[in-house]
Backbone as CSV, one residue per row, in Angstrom:
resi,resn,N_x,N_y,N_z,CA_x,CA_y,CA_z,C_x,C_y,C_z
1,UNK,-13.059,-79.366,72.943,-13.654,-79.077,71.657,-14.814,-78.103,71.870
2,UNK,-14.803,-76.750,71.196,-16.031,-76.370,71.205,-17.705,-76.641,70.965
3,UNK,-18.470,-76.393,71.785,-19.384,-76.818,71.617,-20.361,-77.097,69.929
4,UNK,-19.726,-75.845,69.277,-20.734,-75.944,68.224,-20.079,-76.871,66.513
5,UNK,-18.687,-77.475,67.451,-18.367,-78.442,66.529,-18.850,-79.475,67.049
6,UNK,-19.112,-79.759,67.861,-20.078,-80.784,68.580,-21.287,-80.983,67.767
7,UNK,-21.780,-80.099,68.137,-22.756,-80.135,67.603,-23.368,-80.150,66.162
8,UNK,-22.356,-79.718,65.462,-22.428,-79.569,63.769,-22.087,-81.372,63.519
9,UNK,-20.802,-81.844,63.934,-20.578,-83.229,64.045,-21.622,-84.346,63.778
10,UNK,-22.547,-84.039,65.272,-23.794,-84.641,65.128,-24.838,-84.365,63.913
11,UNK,-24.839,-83.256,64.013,-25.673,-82.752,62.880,-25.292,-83.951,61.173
12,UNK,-24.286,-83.373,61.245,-23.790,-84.083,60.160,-23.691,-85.615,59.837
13,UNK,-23.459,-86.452,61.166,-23.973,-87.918,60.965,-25.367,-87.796,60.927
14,UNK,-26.112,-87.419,61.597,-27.523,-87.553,61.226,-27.932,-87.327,59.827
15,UNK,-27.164,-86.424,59.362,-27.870,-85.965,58.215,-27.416,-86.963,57.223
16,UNK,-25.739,-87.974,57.186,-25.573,-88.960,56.521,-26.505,-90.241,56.471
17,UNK,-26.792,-90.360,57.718,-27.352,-91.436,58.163,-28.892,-91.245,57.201
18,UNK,-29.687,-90.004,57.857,-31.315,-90.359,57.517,-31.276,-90.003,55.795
19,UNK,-30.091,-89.354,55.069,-30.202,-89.407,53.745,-29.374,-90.180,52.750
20,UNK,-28.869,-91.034,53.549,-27.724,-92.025,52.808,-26.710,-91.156,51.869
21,UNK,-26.155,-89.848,52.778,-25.905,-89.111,51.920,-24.481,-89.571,51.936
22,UNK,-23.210,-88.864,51.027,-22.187,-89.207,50.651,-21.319,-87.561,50.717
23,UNK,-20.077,-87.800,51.009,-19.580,-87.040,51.487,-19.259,-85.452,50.930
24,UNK,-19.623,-85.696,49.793,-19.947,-84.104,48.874,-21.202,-83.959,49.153
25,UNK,-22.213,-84.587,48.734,-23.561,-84.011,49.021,-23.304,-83.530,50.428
26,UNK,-23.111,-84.411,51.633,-23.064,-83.422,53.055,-21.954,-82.294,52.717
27,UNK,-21.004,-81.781,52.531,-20.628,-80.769,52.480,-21.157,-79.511,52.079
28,UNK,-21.601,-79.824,50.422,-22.578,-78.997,49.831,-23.712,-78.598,50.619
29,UNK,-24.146,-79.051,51.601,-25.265,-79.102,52.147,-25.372,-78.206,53.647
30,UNK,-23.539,-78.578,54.228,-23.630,-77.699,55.170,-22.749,-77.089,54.761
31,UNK,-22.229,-76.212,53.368,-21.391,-75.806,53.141,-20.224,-75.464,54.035
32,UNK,-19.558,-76.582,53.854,-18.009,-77.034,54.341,-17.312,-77.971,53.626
33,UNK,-16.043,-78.145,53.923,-15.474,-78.680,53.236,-15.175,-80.159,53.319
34,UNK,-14.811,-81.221,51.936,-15.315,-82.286,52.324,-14.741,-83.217,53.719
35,UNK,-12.964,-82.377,53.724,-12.415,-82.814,55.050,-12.973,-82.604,56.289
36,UNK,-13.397,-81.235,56.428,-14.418,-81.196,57.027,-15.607,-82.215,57.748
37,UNK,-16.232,-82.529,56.914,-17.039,-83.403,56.778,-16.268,-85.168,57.158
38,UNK,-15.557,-85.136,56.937,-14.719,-86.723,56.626,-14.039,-86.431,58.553
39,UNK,-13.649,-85.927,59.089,-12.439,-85.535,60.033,-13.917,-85.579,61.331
40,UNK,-14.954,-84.521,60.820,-15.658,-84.814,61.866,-16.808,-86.070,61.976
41,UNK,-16.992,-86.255,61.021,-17.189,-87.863,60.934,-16.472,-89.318,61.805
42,UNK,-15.239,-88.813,61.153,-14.423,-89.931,61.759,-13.790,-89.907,62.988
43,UNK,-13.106,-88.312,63.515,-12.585,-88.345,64.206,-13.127,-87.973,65.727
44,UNK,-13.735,-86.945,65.173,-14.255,-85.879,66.264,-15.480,-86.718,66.862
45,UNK,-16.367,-87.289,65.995,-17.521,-88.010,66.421,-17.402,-89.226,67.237
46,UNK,-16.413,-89.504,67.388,-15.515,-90.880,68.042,-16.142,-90.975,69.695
47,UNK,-15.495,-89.269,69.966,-15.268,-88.808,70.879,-17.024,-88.563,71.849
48,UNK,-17.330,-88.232,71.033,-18.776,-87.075,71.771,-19.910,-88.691,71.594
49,UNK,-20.137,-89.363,69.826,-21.151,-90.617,70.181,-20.523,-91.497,69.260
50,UNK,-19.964,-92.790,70.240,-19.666,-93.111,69.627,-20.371,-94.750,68.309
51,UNK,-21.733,-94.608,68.781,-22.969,-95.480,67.914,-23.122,-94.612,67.199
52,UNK,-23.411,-93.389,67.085,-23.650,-92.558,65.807,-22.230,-92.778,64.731
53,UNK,-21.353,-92.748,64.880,-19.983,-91.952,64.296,-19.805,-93.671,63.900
54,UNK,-20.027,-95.141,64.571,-20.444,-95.940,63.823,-21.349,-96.428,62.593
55,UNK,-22.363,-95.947,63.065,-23.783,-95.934,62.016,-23.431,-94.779,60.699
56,UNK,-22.830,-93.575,60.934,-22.734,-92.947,59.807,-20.724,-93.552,59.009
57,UNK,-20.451,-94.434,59.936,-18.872,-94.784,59.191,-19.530,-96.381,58.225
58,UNK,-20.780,-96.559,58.492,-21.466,-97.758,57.850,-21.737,-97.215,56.484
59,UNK,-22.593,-96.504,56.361,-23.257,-95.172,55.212,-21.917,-95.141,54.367
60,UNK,-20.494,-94.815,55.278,-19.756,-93.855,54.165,-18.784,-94.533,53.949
61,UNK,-18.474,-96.376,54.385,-18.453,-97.263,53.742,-18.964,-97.772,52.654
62,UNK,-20.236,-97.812,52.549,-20.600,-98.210,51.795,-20.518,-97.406,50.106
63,UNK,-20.626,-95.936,50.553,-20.857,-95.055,49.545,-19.249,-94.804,48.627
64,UNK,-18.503,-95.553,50.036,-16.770,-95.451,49.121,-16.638,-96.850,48.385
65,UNK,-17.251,-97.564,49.050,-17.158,-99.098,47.831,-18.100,-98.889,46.377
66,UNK,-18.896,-97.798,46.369,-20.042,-97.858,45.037,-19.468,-96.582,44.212
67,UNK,-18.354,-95.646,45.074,-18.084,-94.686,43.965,-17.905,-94.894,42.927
68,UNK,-16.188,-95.883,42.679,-15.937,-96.070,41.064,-17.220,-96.967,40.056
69,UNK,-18.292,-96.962,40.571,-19.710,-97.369,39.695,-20.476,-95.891,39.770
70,UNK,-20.372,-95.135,40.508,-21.313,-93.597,40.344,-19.992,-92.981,39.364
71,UNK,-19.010,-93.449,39.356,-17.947,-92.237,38.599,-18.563,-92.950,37.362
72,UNK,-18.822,-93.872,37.286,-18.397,-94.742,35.555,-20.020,-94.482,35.245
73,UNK,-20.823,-94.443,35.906,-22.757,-93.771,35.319,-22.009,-92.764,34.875
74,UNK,-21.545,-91.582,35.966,-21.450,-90.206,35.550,-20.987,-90.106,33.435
75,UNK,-20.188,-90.572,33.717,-19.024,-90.430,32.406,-20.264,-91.388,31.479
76,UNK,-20.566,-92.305,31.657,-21.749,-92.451,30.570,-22.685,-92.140,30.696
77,UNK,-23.538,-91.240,31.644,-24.189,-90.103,31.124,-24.132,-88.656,30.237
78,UNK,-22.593,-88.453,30.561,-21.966,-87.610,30.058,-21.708,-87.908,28.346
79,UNK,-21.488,-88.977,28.267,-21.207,-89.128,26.804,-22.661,-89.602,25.970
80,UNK,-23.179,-90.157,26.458,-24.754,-90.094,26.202,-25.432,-88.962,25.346
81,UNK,-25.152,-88.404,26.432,-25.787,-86.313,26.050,-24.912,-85.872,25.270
82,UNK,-23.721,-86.007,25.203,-23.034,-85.667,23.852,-23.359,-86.387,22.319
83,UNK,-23.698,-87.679,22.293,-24.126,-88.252,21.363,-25.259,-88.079,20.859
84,UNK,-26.509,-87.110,22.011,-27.852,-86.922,21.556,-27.593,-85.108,20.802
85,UNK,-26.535,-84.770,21.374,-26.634,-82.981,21.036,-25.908,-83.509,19.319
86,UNK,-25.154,-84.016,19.325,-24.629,-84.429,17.934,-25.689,-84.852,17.013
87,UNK,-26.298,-85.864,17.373,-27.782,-86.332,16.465,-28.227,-85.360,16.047
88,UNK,-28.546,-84.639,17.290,-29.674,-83.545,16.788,-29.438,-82.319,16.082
89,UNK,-27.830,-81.927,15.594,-26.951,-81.314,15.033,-27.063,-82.403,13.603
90,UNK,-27.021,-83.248,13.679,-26.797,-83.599,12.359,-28.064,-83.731,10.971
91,UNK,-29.199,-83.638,11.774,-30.935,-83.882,11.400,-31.161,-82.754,10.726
């Protein structure tokens, strides 16, 4: 494996780990893609540490059991703000 997937790898659990981040935010962040992100997480990090590539598969456990509750905020935030632009259309 080249070195500087190595090293991005790491990069990237760290950066899950110290920001409890979730697997779009790290992408967005090191602009790549989310497989990307998911493959060297899981796979590649196995290899090079494997207490890190634990500690950040903890993080992105957790963040896959709380999605369908961040999808269901999203969508009622979303309809929220539609109900306030309507109010304020109707005044």
């Amino acid at each position: 494996m080249k070195e500087y997937i190595e090293e991005r790898a790491v990069a990237i659990a760290n950066y899950i780990i110290d920001h409890n981040a979730t697997v779009r935010q790290t992408a967005r962040k090191f602009g790549i893609s989310k497989s990307t992100v998911h493959k060297d997480v899981t796979d590649r990090l196995e290899h090079i540490n494997p207490s890190l590539a634990a500690q950040a598969r903890i993080v992105l456990d957790v963040n896959k059991s709380e999605r369908h509750i961040r999808g269901g905020l999203a969508t009622r935030e979303k309809y929220q703000h539609r109900l306030q632009i309507c109010s304020k259309e109707d005044d």
